[in-house]
Structure formats: structure tokens, C-alpha cells
ROLOGU-989671 format. One record per residue (C-alpha): x, y, z; residue in one letter; residue number from 1. Coordinates in steps of 0.5 Angstrom, whole numbers. Example, Ala and Ser with C-alpha at 12.3 -4.5 7.8 and 13.67 -1.06 7.14 Angstrom:
REM residues 2
    xx    yy    zz rest  nr
    25    -9    16    A   1
    27    -2    14    S   2
END
This chain:
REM residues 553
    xx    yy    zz rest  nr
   231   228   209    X   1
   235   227   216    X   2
   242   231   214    X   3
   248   229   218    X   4
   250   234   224    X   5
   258   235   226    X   6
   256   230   232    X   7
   254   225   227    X   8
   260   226   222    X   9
   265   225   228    X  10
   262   219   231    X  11
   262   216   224    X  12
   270   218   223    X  13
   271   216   230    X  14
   268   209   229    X  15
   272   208   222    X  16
   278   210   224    X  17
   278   205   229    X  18
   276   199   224    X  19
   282   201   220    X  20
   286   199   225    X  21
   283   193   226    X  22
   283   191   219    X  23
   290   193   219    X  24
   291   188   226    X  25
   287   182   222    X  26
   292   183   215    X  27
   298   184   219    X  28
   297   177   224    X  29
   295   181   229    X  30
   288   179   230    X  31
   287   172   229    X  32
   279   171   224    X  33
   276   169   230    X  34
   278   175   234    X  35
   276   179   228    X  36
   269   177   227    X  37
   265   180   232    X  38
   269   187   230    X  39
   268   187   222    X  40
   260   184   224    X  41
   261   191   228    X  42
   261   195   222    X  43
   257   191   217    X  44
   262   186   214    X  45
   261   178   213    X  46
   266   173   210    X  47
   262   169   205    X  48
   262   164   200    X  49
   267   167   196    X  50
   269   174   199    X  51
   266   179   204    X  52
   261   182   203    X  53
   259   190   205    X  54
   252   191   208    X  55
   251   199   208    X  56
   245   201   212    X  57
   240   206   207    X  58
   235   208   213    X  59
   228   207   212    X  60
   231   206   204    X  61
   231   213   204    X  62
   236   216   199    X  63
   238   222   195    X  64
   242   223   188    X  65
   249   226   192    X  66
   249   219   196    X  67
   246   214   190    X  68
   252   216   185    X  69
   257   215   191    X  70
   254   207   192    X  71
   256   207   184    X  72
   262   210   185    X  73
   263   205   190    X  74
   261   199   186    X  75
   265   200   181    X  76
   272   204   185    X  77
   272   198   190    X  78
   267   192   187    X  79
   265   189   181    X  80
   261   195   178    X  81
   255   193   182    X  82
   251   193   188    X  83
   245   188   191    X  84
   238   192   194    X  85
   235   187   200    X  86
   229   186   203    X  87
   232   190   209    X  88
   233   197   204    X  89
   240   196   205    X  90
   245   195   199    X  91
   250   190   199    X  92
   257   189   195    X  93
   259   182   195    X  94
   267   183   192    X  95
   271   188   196    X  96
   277   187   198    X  97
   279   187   206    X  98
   284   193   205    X  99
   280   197   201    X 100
   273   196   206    X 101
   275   201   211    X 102
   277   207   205    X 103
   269   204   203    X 104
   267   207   209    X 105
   270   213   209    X 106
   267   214   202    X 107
   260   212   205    X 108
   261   217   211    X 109
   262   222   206    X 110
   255   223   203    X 111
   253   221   211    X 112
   253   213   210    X 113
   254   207   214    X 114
   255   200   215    X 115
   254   200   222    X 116
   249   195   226    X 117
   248   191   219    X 118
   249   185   222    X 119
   250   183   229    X 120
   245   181   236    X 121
   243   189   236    X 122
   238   192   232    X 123
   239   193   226    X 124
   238   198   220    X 125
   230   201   221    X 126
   226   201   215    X 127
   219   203   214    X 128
   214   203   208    X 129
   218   205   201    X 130
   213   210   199    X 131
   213   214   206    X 132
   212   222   205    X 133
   209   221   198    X 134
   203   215   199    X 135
   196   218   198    X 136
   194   213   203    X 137
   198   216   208    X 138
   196   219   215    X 139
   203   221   217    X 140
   210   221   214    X 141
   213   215   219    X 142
   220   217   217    X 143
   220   221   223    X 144
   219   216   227    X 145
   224   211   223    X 146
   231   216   224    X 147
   229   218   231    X 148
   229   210   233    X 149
   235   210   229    X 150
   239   215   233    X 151
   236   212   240    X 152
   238   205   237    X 153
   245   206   235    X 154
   252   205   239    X 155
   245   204   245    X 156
   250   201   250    X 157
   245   197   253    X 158
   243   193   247    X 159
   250   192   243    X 160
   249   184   245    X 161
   242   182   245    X 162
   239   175   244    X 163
   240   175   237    X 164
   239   180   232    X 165
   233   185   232    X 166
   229   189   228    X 167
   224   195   226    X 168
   219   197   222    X 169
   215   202   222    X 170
   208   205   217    X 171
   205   210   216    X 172
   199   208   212    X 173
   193   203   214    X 174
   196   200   207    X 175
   201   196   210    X 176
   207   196   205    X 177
   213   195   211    X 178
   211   188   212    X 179
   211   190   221    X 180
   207   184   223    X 181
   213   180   221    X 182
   218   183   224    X 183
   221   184   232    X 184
   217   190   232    X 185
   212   193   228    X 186
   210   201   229    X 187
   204   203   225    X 188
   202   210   226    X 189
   195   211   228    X 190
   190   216   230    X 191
   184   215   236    X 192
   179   220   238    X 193
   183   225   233    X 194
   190   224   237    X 195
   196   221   233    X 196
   199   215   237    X 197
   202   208   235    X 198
   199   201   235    X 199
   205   197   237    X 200
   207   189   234    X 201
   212   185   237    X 202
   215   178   237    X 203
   214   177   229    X 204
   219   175   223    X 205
   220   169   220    X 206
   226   164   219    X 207
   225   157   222    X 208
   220   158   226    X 209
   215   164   222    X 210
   210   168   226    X 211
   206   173   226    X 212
   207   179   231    X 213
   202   181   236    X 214
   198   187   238    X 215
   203   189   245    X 216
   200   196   245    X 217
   193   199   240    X 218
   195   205   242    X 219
   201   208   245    X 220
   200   216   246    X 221
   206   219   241    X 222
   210   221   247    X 223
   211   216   250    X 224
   214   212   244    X 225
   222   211   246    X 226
   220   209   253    X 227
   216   203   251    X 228
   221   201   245    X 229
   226   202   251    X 230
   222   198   255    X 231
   221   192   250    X 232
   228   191   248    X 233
   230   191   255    X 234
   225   186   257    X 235
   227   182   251    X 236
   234   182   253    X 237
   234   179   260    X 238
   228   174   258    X 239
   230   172   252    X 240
   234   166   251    X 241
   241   165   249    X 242
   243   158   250    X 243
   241   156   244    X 244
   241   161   238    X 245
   235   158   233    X 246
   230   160   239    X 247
   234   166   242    X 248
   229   171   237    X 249
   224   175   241    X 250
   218   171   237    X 251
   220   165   240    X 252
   221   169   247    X 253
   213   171   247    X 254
   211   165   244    X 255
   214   161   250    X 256
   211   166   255    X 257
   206   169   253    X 258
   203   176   250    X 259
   200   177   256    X 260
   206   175   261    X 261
   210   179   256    X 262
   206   185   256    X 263
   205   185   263    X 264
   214   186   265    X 265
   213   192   259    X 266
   209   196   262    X 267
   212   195   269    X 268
   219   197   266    X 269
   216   202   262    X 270
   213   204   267    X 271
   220   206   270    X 272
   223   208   264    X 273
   218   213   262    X 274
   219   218   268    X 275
   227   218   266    X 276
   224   221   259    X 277
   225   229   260    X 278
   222   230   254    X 279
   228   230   250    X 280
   226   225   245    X 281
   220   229   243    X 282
   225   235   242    X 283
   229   231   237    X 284
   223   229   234    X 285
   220   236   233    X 286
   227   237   230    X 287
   227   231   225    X 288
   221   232   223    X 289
   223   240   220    X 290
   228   235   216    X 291
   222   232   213    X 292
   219   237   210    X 293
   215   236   203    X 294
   218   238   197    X 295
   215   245   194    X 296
   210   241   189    X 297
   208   245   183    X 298
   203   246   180    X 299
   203   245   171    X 300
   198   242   167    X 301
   198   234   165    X 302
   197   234   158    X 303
   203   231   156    X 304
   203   225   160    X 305
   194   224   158    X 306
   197   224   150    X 307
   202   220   151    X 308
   198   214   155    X 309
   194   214   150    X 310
   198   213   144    X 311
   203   209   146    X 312
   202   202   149    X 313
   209   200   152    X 314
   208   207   156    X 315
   200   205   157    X 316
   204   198   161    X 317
   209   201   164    X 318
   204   206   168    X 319
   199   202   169    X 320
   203   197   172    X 321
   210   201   176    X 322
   206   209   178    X 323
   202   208   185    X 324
   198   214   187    X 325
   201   220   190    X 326
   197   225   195    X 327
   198   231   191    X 328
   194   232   186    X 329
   198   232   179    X 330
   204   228   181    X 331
   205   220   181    X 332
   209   215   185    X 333
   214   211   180    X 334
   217   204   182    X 335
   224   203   178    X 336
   223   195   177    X 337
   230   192   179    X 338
   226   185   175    X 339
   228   186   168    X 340
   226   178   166    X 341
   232   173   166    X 342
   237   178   171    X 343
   238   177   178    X 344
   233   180   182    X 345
   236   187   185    X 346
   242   188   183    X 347
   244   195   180    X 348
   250   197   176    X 349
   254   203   177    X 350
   252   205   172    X 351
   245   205   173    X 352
   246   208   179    X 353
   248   214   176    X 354
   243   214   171    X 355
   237   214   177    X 356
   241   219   182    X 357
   240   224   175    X 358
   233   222   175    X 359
   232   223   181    X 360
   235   230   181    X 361
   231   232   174    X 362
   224   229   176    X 363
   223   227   183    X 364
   225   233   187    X 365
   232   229   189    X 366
   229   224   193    X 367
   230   217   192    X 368
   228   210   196    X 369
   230   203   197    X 370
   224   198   197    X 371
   225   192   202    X 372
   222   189   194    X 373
   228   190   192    X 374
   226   196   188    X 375
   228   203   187    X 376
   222   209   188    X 377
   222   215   186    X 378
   217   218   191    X 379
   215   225   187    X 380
   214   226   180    X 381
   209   231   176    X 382
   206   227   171    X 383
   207   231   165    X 384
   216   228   167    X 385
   213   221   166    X 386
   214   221   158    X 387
   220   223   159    X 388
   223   220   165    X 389
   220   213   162    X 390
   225   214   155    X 391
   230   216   160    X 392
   229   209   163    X 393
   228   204   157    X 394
   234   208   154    X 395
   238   205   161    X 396
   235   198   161    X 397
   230   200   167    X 398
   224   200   164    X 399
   221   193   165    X 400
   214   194   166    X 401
   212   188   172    X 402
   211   191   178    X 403
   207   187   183    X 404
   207   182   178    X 405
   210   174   177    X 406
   216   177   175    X 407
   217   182   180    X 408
   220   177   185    X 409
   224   177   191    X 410
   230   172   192    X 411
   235   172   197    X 412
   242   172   194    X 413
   242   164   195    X 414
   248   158   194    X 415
   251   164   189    X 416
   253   168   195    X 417
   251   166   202    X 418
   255   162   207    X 419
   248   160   210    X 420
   245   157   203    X 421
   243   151   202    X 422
   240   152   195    X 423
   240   157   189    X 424
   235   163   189    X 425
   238   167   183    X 426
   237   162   178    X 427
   230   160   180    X 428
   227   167   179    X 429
   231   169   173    X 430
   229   162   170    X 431
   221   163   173    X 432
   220   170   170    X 433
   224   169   163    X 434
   217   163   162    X 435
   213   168   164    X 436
   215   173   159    X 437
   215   168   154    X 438
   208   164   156    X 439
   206   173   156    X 440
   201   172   161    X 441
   204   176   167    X 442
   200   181   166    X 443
   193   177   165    X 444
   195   174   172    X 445
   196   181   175    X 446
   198   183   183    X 447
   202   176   185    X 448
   207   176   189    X 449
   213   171   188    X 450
   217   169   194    X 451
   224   165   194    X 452
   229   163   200    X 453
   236   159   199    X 454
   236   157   206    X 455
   231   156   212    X 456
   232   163   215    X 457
   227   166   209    X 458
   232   173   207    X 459
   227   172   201    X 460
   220   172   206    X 461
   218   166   202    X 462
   213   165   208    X 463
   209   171   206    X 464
   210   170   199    X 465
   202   168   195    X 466
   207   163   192    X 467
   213   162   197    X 468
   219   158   194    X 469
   224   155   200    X 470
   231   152   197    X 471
   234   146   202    X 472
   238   141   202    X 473
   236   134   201    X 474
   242   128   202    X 475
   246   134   198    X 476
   241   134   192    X 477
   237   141   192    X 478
   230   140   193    X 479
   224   146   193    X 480
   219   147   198    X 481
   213   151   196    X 482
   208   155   200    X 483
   201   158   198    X 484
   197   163   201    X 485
   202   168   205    X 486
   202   175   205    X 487
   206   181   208    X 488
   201   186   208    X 489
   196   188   214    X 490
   192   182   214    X 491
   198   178   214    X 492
   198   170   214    X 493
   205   165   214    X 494
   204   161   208    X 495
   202   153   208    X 496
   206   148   205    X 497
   203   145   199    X 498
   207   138   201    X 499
   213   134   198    X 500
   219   139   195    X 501
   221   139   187    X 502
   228   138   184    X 503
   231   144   181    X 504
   230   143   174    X 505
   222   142   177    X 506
   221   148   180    X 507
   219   152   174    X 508
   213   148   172    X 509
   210   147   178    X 510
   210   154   179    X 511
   206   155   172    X 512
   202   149   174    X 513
   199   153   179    X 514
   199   159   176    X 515
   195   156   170    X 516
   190   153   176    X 517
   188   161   179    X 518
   187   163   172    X 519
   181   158   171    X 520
   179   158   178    X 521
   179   166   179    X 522
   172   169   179    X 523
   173   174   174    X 524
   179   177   172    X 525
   179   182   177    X 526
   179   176   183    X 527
   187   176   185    X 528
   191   170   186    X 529
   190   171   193    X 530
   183   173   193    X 531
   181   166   189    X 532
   186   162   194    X 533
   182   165   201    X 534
   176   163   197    X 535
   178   156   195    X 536
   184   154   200    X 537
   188   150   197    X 538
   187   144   196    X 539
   185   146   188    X 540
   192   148   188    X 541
   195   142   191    X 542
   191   137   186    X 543
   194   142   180    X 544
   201   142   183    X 545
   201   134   184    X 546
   197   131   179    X 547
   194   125   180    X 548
   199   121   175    X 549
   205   124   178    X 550
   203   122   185    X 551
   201   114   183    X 552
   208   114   180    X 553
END
């Protein structure tokens, strides 16, 4: 992984240093909230519902034990003994004190951490696919890719002030596990007549008005990538609206001007840009790379680990359900659920925390990742270690066997949190996976994905969830939206709605109504949710989700 060099320590000193003072002007008087908002906005600090929050950048998710053990340290020296993993692969703490926020910076500069450019009209933190480096699937590591656009991005003096907020993703897998049709642009990582490029998507994301990003390049040659991102950015800042904020997202400035028109000022300005390009870029990236080198695989037999399959269940479960495919032979991709049924999804203690750096550190050659499903990966384990990395997480609570499952769901933090809420999003998820665990059929359904947002702007992705759940206020009642159908994944679709919303005490039932219609619907076992709901559309599913004696009452 990228290691910080002497000019990133001291940019990062620089940067903290001068917030210290800023926060010591906002509690002495000096700086009224207002003038204070764009500052502490600057370096990832919110004021919501009940305190600030902190969000600190993980770039591309990517972490080792050294700076997870410094975030436990964190939560519980500075916040209440626990940390929130996002859809952005960032970690937020939702109870610091204003005081202590720039002492949190400075101990997250230690281990090379920052909350820089997690909140504002800038771009934010990168993020990539979670089993980047490790996947079988893989054509190239993106990671790379993701830190080069990091660096150029950071402090960019041109786009500190963008129309709104901006953001990457980047894959290196044709299996799209970074969602980047739903982002401002998406990076993936391909190869044309044997030579390494990029197909590059633009004017995705979500929120109130959800889109899907189109192809602005299919093939972009790997040199030239800075540039055409320059390009990109630039052209949005000038074109892009900032009379009104709900249409200020580049999706919004291509949907009203058009792919094509869009497409014809970037090349015209990349076309400017690339000559300024020396070449350096591909310099950086040359370096970088070296820093991403894979670890030193081992080759030991996998005895242990068949033995175990065989006679133990509860570890048969887990690895059939949280282990992905590695591209070394031998070796496995473990998901650490952060799902466990009737807890708030992606939350991690402290303590927790410090049980996955010393995992990762025995078991997973010292690397872990942030998931944007609000999971923690350990990227390379040999399987002969899962026997034994599986007591390691059952004997700290982290051993929930649901990945990809109903209960593996992904919530914003909701009313419980968030200025911007209109509803709750925690309680509904632990109240949905808790039945499911009782009804005892998560397994039967198999891969679903369950999505749910406390307001309009859809941090829960809830547009491309197969079932997508959105929480809004009616009249001051909560009142719940459900969308069927969507998905964030190469063949990418935005959810429908299924029709009226549901109370809260409702949201449950209608969920299981619709889970139990899949089940007699699916052709075999083996059809998933989203197969059966592509092959039927969704009127089976409406008629089971508002049945005809609720409708005629």
C-alpha cells in the first residue's frame, strides 16, 4: 500500500496545524459558525443532529493494522468507543468534541490518515473495488490508478469549489464491485488488441434525481488518463450549474446538454491539456505501482482448512457464504460481516477493531479493506488460516455468516444521526435482518441485496438495491418507499418504485411479503432474486406487496 513520503507528512502537519486555529478562533468567538462552516467542511467535520461528526478518509478502503488500531484508539480516546464504515469506505465517529477534533487529526496523521476533502463541492475520497489486488477476476489492480487520481485531486487549486460534490470510482475487474455507473466518474480498467486502457463513465449517482452514467470514452490509452480526468472536471466546472444545488451534480449537467455535447468540450479541452502533461503523471504512477506490489504468497497444503469444512457446519456456512475467490492458488478473500442480525449496520468497536488489525497482521499479510457495503475484507488469507481466523472472529462477535445475504444490508445512519434525515434507517434494518434470522430462510433466498436511505440523497444507495428502502417524511409521519429491481453492478439498473409507501411498524412485513413471493416465483433454487424479478417484472411483486384486501380497504 501507498506510504506516505516527507512532503505528504508535512503537507498534512501544515493543514492540521492551521485548523487547530481555526477551531481555537470558533471556541474563543472569534469565528461565528457561519464563518467557520466552510473551514472545519474543509477537513471533514459535519455538525449534525446531536454533535459533529469526523469523516476520515480510507482511500480506495484500503488500510493496514498499524492505522486500524490508531481508528480504535481513536474511538475510544476521542468518541464513544466506536467507529461507522460508509458506502464511501470512509469511517466516521459521530461524538467528538470540537476541542479534541484537531488532536484526532494529528493522530490520524500519524499512521498517514486524513479527513481531508470528505465533505465539500470538491472531490472526494476515491474509492475502488474492496477485493482490489486479491480477486481472481481481476485484469489489473486499480488501486494504482485510484491514489494517483488522489494525489492529483487533493489541494487541486482549480477544483476546491465545484458545482457540488464529486466523486470517483475506479475497477479493475469486469465484475463491477465499485459501483461506477452510479458515480460523477467511473474508471474501469480494461484491455483493447492487447493494450491496457480505461473505459470512462460520467454524470452517474443517485440522490433525487438517480442516473446512470454513460460511456464518455471506451477506451482511453493509460497515459492519457489525467489529462482526460482534467478535462472532465474542468469542463463540469464551468458548465455546471450553481444557481440551484438540487441540479448543481454533473449528472444533471450531461442529462441537460447532452453526452454527446459533453463529450465534444472534453475532447476539445483535453485536447489543450494533454500537451501540458510531461509525462510526469506516468512517473508517479510508475512509482506508486512499485508500492502495490503483492505480497509473498506461500505455498503450504490446505488439509486443515478441507478437514475442517467437512466436519464443522457453522464453519461450512460461513465459508460458503463470507470467502470469495483469490487469484492465488491456495489462498481465499475473507469478508468480515460488520451485519451481525439486530446490530447497527457497520458500526465496529474499538475493541473489534483491534481484534481485525491483529488478524490482519497474522492471517492477511497485513492488509485490510473498507468495503463501500459496510464490511471489512481481509484481502489474503492461505486457507489452511481459516480454522483458525474463523474462532479468532466468533470468539469477538465478528463471525456472522450473511454476506450478500438479506441481512447484509446497507443503511445510512438516518434520523438517529443526520441533520439531513427525514426517517429512521437503523432501526429498520436491525428490525428486517432480526426476522430473517428468526423466519431462518436468508440462506434459502440467497444473494439479495437490501438497500435503505433516511432521506432523499440515498447515502444508503437504496436506488440500486434489489430491494431499495426510502425513508421520507410525510406530514410528520415516517412513511417508506420501496423500490424493486435495482442494481449496482455492471448491468447496473435504478430501482422502480413499487407504489404507495409503508408506516414504520409496516416496512418489515412488506419486505417479507415480497421475499416470500420470489421463493414461490424463482425457477429453481438457484434463480436469485434479481434473476426471477428481470424475468417476471414487477407486477408479481406488486400484487404480493399490496394485496388486493389491503387495496379495496
Amino acid at each position: 500500500m501507498y506510504q506516505y513520503n516527507e512532503f505528504d507528512r508535512d503537507f498534512l502537519a501544515t493543514r492540521n496545524a492551521q485548523f487547530r486555529a481555526q477551531v481555537e478562533r470558533r471556541i474563543d468567538g472569534s469565528l461565528t459558525e457561519d464563518e467557520f462552516k466552510p473551514l472545519r467542511l474543509m477537513n471533514g467535520l459535519y455538525l449534525q443532529l446531536h454533535a459533529y461528526m469526523l469523516r476520515v478518509a480510507i482511500p480506495y478502503g484500503t488500510l493496514n493494522a498499524r492505522q486500524m488500531r490508531q481508528l480504535a484508539m481513536i474511538a475510544d480516546r476521542w468518541d464513544r468507543g466506536y467507529g461507522h464504515f460508509t458506502t464511501r469506505q470512509n469511517i466516521q465517529y459521530n461524538w467528538p468534541k470540537l476541542r479534541d477534533v484537531p488532536d484526532m487529526l494529528d493522530a490520524l496523521a500519524e499512521v498517514g490518515m486524513h479527513a481531508i476533502q470528505t465533505s465539500g463541492n470538491t472531490i472526494r475520497n476515491v474509492t475502488a473495488d474492496h477485493f482490489a489486488g486479491a480477486a481472481a477476476d481481476e485484469i489489473a489492480d486499480p488501486r494504482p490508478v485510484a491514489e494517483l487520481l488522489r494525489q492529483w485531486s487533493t489541494d487541486h487549486p482549480e477544483f476546491q469549489f465545484l458545482p457540488r460534490k464529486f466523486k470517483f470510482a475506479v475497477t479493475g475487474s469486469p465484475n463491477d464491485r465499485a459501483v461506477t455507473r452510479a458515480h460523477d466518474i467511473g474508471v474501469r480498467m480494461i484491455e483493447k488488441d492487447g493494450k491496457a486502457g480505461y473505459e470512462v463513465l460520467v454524470g452517474g449517482g443517485l440522490g433525487r434525481t438517480p442516473m446512470i452514467g454513460k460511456v464518455i470514452r471506451d477506451f482511453l490509452p493509460r497515459e492519457d488518463l489525467l489529462p482526460y480526468m482534467e478535462a472532465i472536471v474542468s469542463t463540469y466546472n464551468l458548465l455546471g450549474r450553481r444557481d440551484n444545488k438540487y441540479k448543481a451534480r454533473i449528472k444533471i449537467t450531461v442529462h441537460e446538454n447532452g453526452i454527446d455535447t459533453i463529450r465534444e468540450r472534453v475532447e476539445a479541452r483535453f485536447a489543450e491539456l494533454k500537451p501540458l502533461f510531461s509525462g510526469v503523471d506516468q512517473q508517479m504512477l510508475a512509482e506508486i505501482e512499485k508500492q502495490f506490489a503483492p505480497p509473498a504468497f506461500r505455498n503450504a497444503p490446505t488439509d486443515a482448512y478441507d478437514a475442517a469444512y467437512r466436519a464443522d457446519p457453522v464453519f461450512r456456512a460461513w465459508c460458503d457464504t463470507n470467502l470469495h475467490p483469490h487469484r492465488s492458488e491456495g489462498y481465499a478473500i475473507v469478508s468480515i460481516s460488520l451485519k451481525k442480525h439486530g446490530e447497527t449496520p457497520g458500526d465496529a468497536t474499538g475493541d473489534q477493531m483491534r481484534v481485525m488489525a491483529d488478524l490482519a497482521e497474522r492471517y492477511a499479510h497485513d492488509e485490510l479493506r473498507i468495503s463501500h457495503e459496510q464490511n471489512v475484507i481481509l484481502p489474503h488469507v492461505h486457507r489452511s488460516d481459516l480454522p483458525a481466523l474463523h474462532a479468532a472472529l466468533k470468539a469477538a462477535d465478528l463471525a456472522t455468516a450473511n454476506i450478500g445475504l438479506i441481512s447484509d444490508i446497507i443503511a445510512c445512519p438516518g434520523m438517529d444521526y443526520c441533520a439531513l434525515a427525514t426517517a429512521r434507517s437503523i432501526p429498520v434494518a436491525q428490525e428486517i435482518a432480526q426476522r430473517f434470522e428468526q423466519l431462518k430462510l436468508e440462506h434459502d433466498i440467497g444473494p439479495l441485496k437490501l438497500k435503505i436511505s433516511g432521506c432523499i440523497n440515498a447515502c444508503g444507495h437504496h436506488h440500486v438495491g434489489h430491494i431499495g428502502i426510502l425513508g421520507l417524511d410525510r406530514a410528520g409521519v415516517e412513511n417508506y418507499q420501496i423500490t424493486l429491481g435495482g442494481d449496482g453492478t455492471e448491468t447496473a439498473e435504478i430501482g422502480q418504485r413499487a407504489g404507495p409507501g409503508f408506516a414504520y411498524d409496516e416496512v418489515t412485513d412488506a419486505v417479507e411479503r415480497i421475499v416470500r413471493a420470489y421463493l414461490k416465483l424463482r425457477e429453481g433454487s438457484q434463480e436469485t432474486f434479481l434473476e426471477t424479478y428481470r424475468r417476471l417484472g414487477a407486477e408479481p411483486f406488486k400484487e404480493a406487496l399490496y394485496p388486493k384486501e389491503t387495496v379495496d380497504a
